[in-house]
KEPADREN-668027 format. One record per residue: x, z, y of N, C-alpha, C in turn; residue in one letter. Coordinates in steps of 0.05 Angstrom, whole numbers, plus 5000, padded with zeros to 4 digits. Atoms other than C-alpha are relative to their C-alpha. Example, Ala and Ser with C-alpha at 12.3 -4.5 7.8 and 13.67 -1.06 7.14 Angstrom:
KEPADREN-668027
501850004976524651564910501850005024A/498449994976527351434979498550145022S/
end
This chain:
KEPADREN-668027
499450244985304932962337499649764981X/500250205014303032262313502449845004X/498550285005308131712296499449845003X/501050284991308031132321501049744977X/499350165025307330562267501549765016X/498550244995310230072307502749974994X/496950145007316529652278500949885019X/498250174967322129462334500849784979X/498250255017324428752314500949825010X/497450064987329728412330499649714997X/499750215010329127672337502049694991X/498550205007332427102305502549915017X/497850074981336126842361501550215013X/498049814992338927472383502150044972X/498949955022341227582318502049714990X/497450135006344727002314502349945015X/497749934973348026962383502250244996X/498849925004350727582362502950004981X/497950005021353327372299502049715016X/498750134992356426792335503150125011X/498349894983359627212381502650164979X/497449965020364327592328500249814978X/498350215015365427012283502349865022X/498050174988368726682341502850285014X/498549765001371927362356502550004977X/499049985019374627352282501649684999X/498050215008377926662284502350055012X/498049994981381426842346502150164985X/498549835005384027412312502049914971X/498550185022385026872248502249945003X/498850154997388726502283502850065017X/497049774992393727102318501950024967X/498549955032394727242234502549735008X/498050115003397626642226501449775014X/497350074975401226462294502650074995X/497149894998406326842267501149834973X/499250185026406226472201501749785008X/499350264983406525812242502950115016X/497049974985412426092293502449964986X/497849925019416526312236501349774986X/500050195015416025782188500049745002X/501350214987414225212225501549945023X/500149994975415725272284504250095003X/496650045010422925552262501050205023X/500449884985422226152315501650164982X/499949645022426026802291499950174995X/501449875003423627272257500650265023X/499249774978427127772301499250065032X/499649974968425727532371496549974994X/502949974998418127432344499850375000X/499849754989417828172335500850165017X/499949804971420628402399497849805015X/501950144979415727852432497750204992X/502749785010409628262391500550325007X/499549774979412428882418499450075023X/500650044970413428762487496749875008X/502450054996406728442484498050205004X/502049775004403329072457500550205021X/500449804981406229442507498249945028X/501350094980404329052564495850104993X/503949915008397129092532499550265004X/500649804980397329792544500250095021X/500150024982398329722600498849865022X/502450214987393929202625496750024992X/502349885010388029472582497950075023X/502649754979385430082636499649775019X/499950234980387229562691496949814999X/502550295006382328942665498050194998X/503249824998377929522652498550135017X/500749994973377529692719499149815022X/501050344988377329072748497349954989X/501750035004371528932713496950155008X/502249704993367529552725499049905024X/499850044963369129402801498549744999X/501250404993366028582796497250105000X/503349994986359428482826500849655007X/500950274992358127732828497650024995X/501150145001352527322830498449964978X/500250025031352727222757500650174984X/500049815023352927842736503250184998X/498349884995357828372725503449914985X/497750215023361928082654500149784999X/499350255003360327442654501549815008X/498050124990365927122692502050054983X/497649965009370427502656500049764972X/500750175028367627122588500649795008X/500650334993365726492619503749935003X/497550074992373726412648501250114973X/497649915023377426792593499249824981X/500750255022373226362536502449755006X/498050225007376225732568503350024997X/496349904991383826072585500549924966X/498949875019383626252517499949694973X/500150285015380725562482503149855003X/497150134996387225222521501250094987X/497149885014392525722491499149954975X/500050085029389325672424501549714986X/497150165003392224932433502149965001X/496349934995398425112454500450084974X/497749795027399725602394500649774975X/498750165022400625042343500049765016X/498650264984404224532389502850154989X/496650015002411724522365501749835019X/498850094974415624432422504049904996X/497850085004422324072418503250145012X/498449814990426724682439502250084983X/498849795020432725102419499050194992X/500949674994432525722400498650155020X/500949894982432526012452497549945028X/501950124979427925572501497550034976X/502449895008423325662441498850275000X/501349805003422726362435499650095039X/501349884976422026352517496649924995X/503150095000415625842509498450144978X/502049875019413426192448499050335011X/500949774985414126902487498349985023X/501850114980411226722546496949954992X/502949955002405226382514498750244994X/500749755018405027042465498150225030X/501049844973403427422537498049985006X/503450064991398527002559498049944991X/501549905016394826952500498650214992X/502049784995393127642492499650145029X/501149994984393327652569496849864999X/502450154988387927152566497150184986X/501949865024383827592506499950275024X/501649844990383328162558497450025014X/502849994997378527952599497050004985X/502950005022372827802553499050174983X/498949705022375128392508499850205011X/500049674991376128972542498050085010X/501750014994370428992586497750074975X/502649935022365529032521501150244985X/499049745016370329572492500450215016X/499549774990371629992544497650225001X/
end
């Protein structure tokens, strides 16, 4: 059998769309690091009720994971099967990014609700766009 000399090649602009795509992946995930820095420190959150918020979060996430991943499977738009999920979760997720370093003039306690809360809907908002390419 002969070989075929032809080289597959990949061009430029795919190659950088991609790399776009996980750099902006990796800030997000920058910028989870040090949310907690900011809560703690900053923000004057404690350390105790941040760790049951990152708990209860992670659980929910397994639990909402298969879910979004079904949901997605199931979409039939117009525009395609994922792209809504991106297109909407991108901006969900731009907003909370402002939220997470806003210091809100709370107690204790009314902080670690707004700080839990957002904590939710932050990596609520990271499922859509996320799971879908991982599942």
């Amino acid at each position: 059998m002969e070989q075929s000399s032809k080289k597959s090649t990949i061009s430029w602009s795919t190659i950088i769309s991609y790399g776009i795509g996980g750099v902006l992946i990796n800030m997000t995930l920058m910028s989870q690091e040090f949310g907690f820095y900011f809560f703690s420190d900053i923000a004057k959150v404690p350390a105790k009720a941040l760790g049951n918020i990152l708990f209860i979060t992670t659980l929910i996430g397994a639990i909402m994971d298969p879910i979004v991943g079904n949901w997605a499977d199931n979409t039939e738009t117009r525009f395609g099967k994922y792209r809504p999920f991106l297109i909407f979760g991108g901006i969900g997720t731009a907003v909370l990014l402002v939220m997470q370093f806003t210091v809100v003039p709370f107690g204790d306690t009314g902080k670690i609700i707004y700080y839990g809360l957002y904590w939710w809907r932050f990596t609520s908002s990271l499922r859509p766009p996320w799971c879908p390419g991982r599942a």
